[in-house]
Rosetta silent file (secondary structure, phi, psi, omega in degrees, C-alpha in Angstrom):
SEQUENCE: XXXXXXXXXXXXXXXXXXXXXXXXXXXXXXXXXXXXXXXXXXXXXXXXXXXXXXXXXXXXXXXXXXXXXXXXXXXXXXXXXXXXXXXXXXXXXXXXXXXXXXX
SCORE:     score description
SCORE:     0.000 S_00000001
   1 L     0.000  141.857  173.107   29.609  -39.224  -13.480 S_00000001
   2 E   -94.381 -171.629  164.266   26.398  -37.465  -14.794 S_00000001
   3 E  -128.064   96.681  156.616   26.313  -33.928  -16.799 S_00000001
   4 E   -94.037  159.351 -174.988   22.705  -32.786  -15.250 S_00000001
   5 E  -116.764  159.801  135.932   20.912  -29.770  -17.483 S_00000001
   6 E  -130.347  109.628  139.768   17.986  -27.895  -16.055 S_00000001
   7 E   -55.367   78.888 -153.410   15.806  -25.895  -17.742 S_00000001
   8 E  -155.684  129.640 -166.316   13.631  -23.549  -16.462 S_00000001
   9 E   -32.225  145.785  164.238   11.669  -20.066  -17.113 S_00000001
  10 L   -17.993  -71.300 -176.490   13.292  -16.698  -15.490 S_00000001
  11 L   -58.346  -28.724  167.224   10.314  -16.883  -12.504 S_00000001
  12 L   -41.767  -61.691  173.493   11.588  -20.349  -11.592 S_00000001
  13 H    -6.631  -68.592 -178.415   15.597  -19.634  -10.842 S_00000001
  14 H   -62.403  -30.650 -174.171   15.499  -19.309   -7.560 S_00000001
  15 H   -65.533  -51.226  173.115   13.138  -22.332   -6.973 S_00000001
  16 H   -63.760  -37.279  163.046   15.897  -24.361   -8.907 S_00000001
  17 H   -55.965  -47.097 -175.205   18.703  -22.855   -6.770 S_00000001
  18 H   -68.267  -21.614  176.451   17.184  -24.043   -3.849 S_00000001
  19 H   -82.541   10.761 -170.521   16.603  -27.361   -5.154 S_00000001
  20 H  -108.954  -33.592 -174.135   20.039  -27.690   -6.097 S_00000001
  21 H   -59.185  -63.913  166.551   20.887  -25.961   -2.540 S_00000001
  22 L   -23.837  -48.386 -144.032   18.483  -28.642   -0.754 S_00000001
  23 L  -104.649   29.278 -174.538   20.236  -31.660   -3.171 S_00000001
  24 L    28.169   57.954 -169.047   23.769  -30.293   -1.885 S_00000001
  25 L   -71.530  135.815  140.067   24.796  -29.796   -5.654 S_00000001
  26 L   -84.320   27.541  170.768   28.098  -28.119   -4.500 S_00000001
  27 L   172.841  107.042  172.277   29.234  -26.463   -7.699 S_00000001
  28 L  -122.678 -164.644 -173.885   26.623  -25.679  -10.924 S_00000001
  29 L  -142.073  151.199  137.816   27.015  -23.178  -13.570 S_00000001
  30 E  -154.893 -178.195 -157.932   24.232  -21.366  -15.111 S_00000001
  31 E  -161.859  154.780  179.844   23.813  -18.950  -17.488 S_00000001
  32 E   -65.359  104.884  159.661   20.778  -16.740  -19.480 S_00000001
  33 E  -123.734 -140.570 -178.853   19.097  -17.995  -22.364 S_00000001
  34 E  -165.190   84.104 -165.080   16.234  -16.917  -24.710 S_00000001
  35 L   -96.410  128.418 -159.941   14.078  -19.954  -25.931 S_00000001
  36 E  -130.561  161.773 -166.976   11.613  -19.530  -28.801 S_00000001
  37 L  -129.828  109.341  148.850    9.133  -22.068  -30.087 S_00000001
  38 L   -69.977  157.332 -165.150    8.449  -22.161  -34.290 S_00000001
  39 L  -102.514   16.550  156.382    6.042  -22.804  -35.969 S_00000001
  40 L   -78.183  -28.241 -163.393    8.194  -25.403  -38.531 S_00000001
  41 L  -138.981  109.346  166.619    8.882  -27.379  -35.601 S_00000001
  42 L  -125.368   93.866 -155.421    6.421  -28.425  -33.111 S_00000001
  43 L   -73.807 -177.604  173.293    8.015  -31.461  -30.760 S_00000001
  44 L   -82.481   25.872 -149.818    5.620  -33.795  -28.283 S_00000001
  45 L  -121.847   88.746  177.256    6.847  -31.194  -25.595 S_00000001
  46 L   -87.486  142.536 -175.828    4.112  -29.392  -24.365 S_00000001
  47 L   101.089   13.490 -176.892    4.585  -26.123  -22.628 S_00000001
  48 L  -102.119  122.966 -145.508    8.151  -25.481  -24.063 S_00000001
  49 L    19.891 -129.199 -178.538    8.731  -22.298  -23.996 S_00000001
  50 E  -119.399  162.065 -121.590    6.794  -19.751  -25.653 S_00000001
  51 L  -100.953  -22.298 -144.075    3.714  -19.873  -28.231 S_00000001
  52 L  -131.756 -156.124  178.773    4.584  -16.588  -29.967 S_00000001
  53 L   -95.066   -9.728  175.100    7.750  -14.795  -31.831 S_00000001
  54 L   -77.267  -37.986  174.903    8.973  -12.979  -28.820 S_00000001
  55 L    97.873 -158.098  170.405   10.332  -15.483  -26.639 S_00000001
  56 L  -176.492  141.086 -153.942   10.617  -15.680  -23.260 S_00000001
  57 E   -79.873  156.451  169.761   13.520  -15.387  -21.205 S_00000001
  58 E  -144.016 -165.817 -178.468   14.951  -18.569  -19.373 S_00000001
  59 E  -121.234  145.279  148.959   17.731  -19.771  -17.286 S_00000001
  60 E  -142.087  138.008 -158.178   19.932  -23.052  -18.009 S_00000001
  61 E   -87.459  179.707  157.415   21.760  -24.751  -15.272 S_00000001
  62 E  -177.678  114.511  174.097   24.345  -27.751  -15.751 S_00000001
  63 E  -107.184  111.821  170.628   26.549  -29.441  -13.395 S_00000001
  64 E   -78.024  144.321 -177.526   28.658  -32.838  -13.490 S_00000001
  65 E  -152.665  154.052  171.779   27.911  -35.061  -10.301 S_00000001
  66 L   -46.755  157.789 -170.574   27.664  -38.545   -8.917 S_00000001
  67 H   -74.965  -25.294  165.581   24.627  -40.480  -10.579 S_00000001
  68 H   -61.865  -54.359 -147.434   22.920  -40.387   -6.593 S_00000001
  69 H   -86.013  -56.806 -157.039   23.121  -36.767   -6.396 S_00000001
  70 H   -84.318  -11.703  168.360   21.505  -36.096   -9.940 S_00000001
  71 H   -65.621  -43.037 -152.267   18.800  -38.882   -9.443 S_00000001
  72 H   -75.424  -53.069 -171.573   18.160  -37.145   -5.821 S_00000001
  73 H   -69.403  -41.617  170.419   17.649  -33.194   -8.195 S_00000001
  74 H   -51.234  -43.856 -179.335   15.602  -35.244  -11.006 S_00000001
  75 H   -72.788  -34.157  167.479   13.072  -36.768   -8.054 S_00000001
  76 H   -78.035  -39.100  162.362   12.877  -33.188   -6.660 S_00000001
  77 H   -55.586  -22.269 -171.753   12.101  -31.610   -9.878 S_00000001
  78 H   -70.455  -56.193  177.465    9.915  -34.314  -10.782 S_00000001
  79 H   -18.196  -74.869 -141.128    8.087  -33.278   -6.846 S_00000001
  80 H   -56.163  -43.031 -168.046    8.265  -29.805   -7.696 S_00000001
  81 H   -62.993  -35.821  170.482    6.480  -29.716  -11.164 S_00000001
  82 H   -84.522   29.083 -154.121    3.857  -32.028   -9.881 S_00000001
  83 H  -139.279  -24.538 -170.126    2.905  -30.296   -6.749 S_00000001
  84 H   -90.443  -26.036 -165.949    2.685  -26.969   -9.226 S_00000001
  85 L    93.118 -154.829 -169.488    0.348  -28.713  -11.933 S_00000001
  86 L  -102.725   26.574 -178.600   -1.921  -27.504  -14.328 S_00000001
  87 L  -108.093    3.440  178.392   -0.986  -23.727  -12.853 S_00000001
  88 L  -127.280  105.010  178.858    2.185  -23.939  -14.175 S_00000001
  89 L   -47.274  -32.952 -168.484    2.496  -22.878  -17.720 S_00000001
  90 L  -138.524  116.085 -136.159    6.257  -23.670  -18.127 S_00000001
  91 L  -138.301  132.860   34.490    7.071  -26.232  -16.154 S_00000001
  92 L   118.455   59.315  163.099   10.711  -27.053  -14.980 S_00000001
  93 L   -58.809  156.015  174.220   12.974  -29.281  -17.129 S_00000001
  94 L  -140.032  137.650  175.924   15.807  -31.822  -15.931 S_00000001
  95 E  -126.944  138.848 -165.482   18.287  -34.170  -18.019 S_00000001
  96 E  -119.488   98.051  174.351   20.570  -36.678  -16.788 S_00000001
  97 E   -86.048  142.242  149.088   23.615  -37.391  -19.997 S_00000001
  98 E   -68.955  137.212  135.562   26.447  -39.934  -19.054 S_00000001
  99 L   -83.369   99.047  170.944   30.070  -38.483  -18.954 S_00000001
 100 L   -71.135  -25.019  178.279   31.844  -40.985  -20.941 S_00000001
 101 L  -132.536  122.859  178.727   34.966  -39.228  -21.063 S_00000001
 102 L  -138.484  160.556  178.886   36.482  -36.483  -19.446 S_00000001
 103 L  -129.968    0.000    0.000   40.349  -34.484  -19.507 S_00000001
């Protein structure tokens, strides 16, 4: 089993629901968060969230699933982000974790 994460900016949500709709995820969770980028810490990650002290609101999804199913939402996000480019400021993370354990 995987744990997939998705990441992805307010305007995005729905675009992620559907790809989750599309990838028959049948049961995610997501929830509101509010991701700010400092200026002590600046990663290799460009475009992660936002540049200033305000923030910017985002959504993050997360679902456990077969390792097929979360390859098949990773291949569409990978689609989607490259089909948006250099017009897309904030651009649509996805993470695949093993579940080593579960109760």
């Amino acid at each position: 089993m995987k744990l997939l994460i998705i990441l992805s900016i307010e305007e995005y949500a729905n675009d992620v629901r559907k790809i989750l709709a599309r990838q028959k995820v049948p049961i995610y969770s997501e929830t509101e968060i509010h991701g700010f980028r400092t200026e002590a810490y600046q990663p290799d990650i460009s475009n992660w969230f936002a540049h200033d002290n305000h923030g910017i609101y985002s959504k993050l999804f997360f679902s456990i699933q077969d390792s097929n199913c979360v390859k098949h939402v990773l291949d569409e996000v990978r689609a989607y982000n490259e089909e948006a480019g250099d017009k897309q400021k904030n651009p649509v993370h996805a993470y695949q974790l093993e579940v080593e354990e579960s109760v």
